[in-house]
C-alpha positions in Angstrom: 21.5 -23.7 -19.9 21.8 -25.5 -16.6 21.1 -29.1 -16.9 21.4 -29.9 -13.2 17.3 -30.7 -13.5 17.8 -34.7 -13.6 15.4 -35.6 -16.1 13.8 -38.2 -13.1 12.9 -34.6 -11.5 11.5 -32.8 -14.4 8.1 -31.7 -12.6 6.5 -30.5 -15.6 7.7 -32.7 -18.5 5.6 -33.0 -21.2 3.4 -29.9 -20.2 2.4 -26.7 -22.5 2.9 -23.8 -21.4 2.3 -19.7 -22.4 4.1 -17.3 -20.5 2.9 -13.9 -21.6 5.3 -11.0 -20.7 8.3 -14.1 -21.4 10.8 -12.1 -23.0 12.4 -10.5 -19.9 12.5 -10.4 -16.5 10.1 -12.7 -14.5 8.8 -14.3 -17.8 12.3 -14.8 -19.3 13.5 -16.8 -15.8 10.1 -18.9 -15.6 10.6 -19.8 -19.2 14.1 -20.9 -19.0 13.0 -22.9 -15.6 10.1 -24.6 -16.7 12.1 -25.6 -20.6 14.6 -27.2 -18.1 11.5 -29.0 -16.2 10.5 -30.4 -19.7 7.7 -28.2 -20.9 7.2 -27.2 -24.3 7.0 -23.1 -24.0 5.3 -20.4 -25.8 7.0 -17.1 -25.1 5.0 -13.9 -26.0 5.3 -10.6 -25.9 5.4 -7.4 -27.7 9.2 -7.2 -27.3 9.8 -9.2 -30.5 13.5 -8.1 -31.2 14.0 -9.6 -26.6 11.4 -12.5 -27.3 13.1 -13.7 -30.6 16.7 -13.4 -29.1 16.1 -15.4 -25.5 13.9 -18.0 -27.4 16.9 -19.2 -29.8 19.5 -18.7 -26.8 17.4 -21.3 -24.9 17.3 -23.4 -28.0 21.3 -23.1 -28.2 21.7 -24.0 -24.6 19.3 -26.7 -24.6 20.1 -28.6 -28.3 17.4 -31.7 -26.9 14.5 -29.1 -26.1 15.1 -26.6 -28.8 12.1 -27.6 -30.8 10.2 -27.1 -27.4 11.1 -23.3 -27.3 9.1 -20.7 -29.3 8.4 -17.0 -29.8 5.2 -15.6 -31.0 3.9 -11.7 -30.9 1.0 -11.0 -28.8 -0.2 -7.5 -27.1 -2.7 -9.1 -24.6 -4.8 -5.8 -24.5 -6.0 -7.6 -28.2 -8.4 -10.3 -27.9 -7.3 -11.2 -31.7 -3.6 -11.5 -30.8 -4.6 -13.7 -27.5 -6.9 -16.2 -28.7 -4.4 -16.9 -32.1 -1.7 -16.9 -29.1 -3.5 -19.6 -27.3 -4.6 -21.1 -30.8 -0.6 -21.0 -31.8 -0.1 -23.2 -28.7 -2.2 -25.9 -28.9 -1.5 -26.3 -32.6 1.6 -26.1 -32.3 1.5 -29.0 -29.4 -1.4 -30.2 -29.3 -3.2 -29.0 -26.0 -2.2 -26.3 -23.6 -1.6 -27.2 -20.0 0.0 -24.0 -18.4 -1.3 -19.9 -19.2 0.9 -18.0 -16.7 -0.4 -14.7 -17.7 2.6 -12.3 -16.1 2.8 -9.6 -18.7 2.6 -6.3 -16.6 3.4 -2.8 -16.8 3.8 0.1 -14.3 2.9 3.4 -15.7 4.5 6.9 -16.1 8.2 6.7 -14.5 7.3 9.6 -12.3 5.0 8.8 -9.3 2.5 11.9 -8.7 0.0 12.9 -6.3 -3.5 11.6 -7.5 -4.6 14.9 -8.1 -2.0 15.3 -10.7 -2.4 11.5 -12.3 -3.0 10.9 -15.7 -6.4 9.1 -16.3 -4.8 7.8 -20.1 -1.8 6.0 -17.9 -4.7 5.0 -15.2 -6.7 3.5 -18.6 -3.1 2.1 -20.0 -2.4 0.2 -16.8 -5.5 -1.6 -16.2 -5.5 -2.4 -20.3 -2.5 -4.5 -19.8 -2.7 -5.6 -16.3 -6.0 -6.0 -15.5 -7.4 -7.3 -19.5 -4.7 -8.7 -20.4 -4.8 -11.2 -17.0 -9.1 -11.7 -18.1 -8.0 -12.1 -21.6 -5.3 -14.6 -21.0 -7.8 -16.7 -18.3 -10.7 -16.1 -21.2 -8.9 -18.2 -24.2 -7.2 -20.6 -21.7 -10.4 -21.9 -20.5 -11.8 -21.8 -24.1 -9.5 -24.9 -24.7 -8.9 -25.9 -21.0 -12.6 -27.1 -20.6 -13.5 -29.1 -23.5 -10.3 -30.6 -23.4 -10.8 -32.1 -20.1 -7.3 -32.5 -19.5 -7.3 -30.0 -16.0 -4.4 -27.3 -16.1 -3.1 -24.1 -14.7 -3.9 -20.7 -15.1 -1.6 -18.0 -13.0 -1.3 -14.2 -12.9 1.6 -12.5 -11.5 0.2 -10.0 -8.8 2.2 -8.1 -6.4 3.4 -7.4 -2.8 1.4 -4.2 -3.1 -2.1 -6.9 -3.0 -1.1 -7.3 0.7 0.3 -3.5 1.9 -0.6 -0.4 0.6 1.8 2.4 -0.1 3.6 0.8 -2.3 2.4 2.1 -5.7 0.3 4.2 -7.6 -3.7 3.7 -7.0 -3.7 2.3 -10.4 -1.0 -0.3 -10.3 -2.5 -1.2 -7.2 -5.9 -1.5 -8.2 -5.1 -3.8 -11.5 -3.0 -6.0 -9.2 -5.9 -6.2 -6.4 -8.3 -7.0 -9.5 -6.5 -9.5 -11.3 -6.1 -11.0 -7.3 -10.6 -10.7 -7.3 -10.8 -12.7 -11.4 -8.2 -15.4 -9.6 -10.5 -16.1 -6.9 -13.9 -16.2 -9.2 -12.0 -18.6 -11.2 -10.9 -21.0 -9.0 -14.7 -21.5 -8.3 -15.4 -21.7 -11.7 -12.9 -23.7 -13.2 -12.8 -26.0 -10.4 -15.3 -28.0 -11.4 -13.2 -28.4 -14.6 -9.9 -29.5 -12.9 -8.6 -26.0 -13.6 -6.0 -24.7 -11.3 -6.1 -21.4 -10.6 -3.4 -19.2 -8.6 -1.4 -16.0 -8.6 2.3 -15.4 -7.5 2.9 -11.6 -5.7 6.5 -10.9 -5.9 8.4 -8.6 -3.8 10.4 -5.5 -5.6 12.6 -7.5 -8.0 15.4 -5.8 -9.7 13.9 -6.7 -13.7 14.2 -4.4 -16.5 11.3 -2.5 -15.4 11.9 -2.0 -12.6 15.5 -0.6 -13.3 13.5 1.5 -15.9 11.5 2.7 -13.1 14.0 3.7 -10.6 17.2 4.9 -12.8 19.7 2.9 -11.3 21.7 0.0 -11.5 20.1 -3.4 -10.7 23.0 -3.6 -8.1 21.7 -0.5 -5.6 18.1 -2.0 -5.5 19.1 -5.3 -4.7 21.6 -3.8 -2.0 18.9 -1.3 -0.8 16.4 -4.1 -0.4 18.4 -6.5 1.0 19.0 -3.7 3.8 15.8 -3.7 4.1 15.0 -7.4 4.3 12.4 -8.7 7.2 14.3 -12.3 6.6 17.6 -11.7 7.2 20.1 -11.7 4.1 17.3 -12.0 1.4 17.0 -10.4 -2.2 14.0 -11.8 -4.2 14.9 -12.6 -8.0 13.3 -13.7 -11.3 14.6 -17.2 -10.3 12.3 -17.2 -6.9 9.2 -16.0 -8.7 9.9 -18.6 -11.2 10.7 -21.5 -8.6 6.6 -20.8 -7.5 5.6 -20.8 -10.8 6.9 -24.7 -11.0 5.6 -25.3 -8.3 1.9 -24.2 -9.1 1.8 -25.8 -12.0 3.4 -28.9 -11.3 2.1 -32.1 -9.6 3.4 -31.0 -6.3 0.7 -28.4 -5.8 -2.0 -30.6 -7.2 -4.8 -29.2 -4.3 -3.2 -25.6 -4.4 -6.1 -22.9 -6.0 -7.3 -19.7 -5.0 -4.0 -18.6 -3.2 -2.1 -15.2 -3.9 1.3 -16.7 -2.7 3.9 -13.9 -1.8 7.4 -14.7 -2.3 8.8 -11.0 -0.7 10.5 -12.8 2.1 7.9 -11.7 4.7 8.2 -8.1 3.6 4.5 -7.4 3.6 3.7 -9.2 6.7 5.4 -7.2 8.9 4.8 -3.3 10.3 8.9 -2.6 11.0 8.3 0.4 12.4 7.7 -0.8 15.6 10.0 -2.7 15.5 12.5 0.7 15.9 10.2 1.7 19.0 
């Protein structure tokens, strides 16, 4: 692991923190950045066989923060499996600081016309993305509150929150949701000291999304990079997980109720006319 985090800088030392959807992708970068920023990390996810493997390659590559590190099971469409996640964590360490609920999925591999959608993948999506992100929120606040230590709570949303045409109506729709229970939230949890935020990445080449699209991670990031608004630019798990630091680190102490994008200004811009 990269140890160029001086431990002087360590924004989040000491912190516990549940990344759900941590075994790949976005959750696998956030938790190796935030183990280097000194937080003890929960990893879970349904990819036991992934979740298992990164958690004792961290511990390898970090010998000083491998008792820090740890894998657990959870499907967050269970209430069961989230609230012994969240139990796990704080008896594990004592408190939990940090629920970044990011586990996400996208649906059938073939977009089709609405007409032709399936309302059991409609069901699926917002099952995972939608409950899963209430669930997560649900049992962090459970020991948040009484604890009366603050914290964080985050959801990873999605470019598609700010520009339609993106995705299907039922990806978008759990991502606009979970966008609508992060703004209740940061009312309700205020009071509380509870930080509440979402990141909404741009088209990052993860597993799934190479899953997705059938080709190598090396023709999206090329294809998007053509495509760029700032010049140059490919978003990556390491971006989305440089925001996650930041939101749950001292730094963005007054930060709630944002849906930050990190797309590189990709949804704030109409390019066709910029062809005209």
């Amino acid at each position: 692991m990269d140890s160029s985090v001086a431990k002087s800088k360590r924004r989040l030392e000491g912190k516990v923190a549940i990344i759900t959807g941590g075994a790949s992708g976005i959750g696998a970068a956030t938790a190796k950045l935030f183990l280097q920023h000194g937080a003890k990390v929960i990893i879970a996810d349904i990819q036991d066989q992934l979740g298992i493997s990164l958690s004792k390659s961290l511990a390898e590559h970090c010998p000083a923060a491998a008792n820090n590190i740890h894998y657990t099971h959870c499907d967050v469409t269970s209430e069961p499996d989230v609230k012994s996640l969240v139990d796990f964590a704080v008896s594990k360490f004592g408190n939990l600081d940090i629920m970044y609920n990011n586990a996400g999925i996208v649906g059938d591999h073939e977009r089709l016309p609405v007409q032709d959608s399936s309302t059991k993948d409609f069901k699926r999506i917002m099952d995972v993305n939608l409950l899963g992100a209430f669930l997560g929120a649900k049992h962090a606040a459970r020991v948040m509150v009484p604890a009366k230590r603050g914290g964080v709570i985050l959801f990873t949303t999605s470019m598609v929150t700010m520009v339609g045409g993106m995705a299907t109506p039922a990806y978008g729709a759990s991502k606009h949701a979970v966008v609508g229970i992060m703004r209740e939230l940061c009312m309700e949890l205020g009071e509380h000291g509870i930080r509440v935020n979402c990141i909404a990445p741009g088209t990052v080449a993860t597993p799934m999304t190479m899953e997705q699209v059938k080709v190598d991670r090396e023709v999206v990031e090329e294809f998007f990079k053509s495509k760029a608004v700032l010049k140059d630019t490919v978003v990556k798990e390491e971006d989305i997980a440089e925001a996650a630091v930041y939101l749950s680190s001292d730094e963005g102490k007054v930060v709630s109720g944002v849906n930050l994008v990190v797309d590189g200004g990709f949804s704030s811009v109409n390019t066709t006319y910029a062809k005209l």
